[in-house]
C-alpha positions as CSV (number, residue, x, y, z in Angstrom):
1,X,0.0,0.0,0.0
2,X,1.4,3.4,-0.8
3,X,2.7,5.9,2.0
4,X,2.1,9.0,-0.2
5,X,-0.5,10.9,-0.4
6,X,-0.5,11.6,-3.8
7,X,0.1,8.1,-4.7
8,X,-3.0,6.9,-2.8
9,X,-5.4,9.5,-4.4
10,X,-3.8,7.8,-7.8
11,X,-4.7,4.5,-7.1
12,X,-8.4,5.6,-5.8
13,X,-8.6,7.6,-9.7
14,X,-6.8,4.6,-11.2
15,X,-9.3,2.2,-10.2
16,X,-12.8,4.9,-10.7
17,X,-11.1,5.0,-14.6
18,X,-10.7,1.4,-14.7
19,X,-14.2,0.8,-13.6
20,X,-15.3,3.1,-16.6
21,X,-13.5,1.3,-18.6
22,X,-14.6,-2.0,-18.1
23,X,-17.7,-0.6,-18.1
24,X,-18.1,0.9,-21.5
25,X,-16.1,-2.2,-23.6
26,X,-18.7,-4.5,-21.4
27,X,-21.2,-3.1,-23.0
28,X,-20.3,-2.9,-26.4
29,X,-19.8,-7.0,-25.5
30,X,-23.5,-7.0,-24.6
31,X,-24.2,-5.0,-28.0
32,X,-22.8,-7.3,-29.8
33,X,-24.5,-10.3,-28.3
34,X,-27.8,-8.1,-29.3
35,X,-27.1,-7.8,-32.8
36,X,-25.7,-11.2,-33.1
37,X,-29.5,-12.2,-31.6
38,X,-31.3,-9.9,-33.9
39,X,-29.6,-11.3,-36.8
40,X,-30.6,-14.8,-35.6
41,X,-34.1,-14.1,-35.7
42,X,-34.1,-11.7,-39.1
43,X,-35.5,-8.9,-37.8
44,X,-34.7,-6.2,-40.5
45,X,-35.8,-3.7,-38.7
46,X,-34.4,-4.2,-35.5
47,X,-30.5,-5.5,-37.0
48,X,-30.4,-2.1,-38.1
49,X,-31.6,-0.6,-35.2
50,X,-28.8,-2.7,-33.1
51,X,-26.5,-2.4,-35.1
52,X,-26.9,1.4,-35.0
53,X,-26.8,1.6,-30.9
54,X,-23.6,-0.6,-31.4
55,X,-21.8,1.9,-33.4
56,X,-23.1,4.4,-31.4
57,X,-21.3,2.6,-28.3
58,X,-18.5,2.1,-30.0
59,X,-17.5,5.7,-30.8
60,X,-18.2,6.5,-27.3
61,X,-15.9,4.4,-25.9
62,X,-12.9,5.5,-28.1
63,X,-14.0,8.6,-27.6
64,X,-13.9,8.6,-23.7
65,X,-10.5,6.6,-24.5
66,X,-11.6,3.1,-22.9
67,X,-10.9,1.9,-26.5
68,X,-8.2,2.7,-29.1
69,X,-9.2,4.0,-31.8
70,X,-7.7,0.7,-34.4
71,X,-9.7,-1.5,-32.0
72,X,-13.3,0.5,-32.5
73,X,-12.8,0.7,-36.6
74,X,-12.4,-3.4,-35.9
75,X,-15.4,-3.5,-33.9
76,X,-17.1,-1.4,-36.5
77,X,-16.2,-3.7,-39.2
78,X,-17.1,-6.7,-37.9
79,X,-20.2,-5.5,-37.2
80,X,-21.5,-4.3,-40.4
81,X,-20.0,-7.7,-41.4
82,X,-22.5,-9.2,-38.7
83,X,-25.6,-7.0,-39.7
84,X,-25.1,-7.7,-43.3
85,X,-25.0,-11.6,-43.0
């Protein structure tokens, strides 16, 4: 356990960020699973719905910076590639 002061409020931020984090790529996860669900059942209407909230999750998280930016254009990708199958 840190000593400092300073070191112990960065471990308290460290770990509110990390939660954010895990947050926001666990729910483009969940998205995913949606879509994947929506393209099971051939829903037209609501694959593109899903796969709209999906991107929309997507550029949020590389936005807030809980993904890199390589890593959401993936994501993106393989969605499309999902929601046009």
């Amino acid at each position: 356990m840190a000593n400092i002061a300073s070191q112990k409020k960065r471990i308290l931020r460290s770990e509110r960020e990390r939660t954010e984090n895990r947050l926001l790529t666990s729910t483009v996860k969940t998205y995913f699973r949606r879509l994947e669900a929506a393209v099971d059942a051939s829903d037209a209407s609501k694959i593109e719905a899903e796969h709209r909230a999906l991107i929309s999750k997507i550029d949020k998280a590389v936005q807030k910076g809980a993904m890199h930016k390589n890593t959401g254009a993936r994501k993106k990708s393989r969605a499309a590639r999902i929601a046009s199958a």
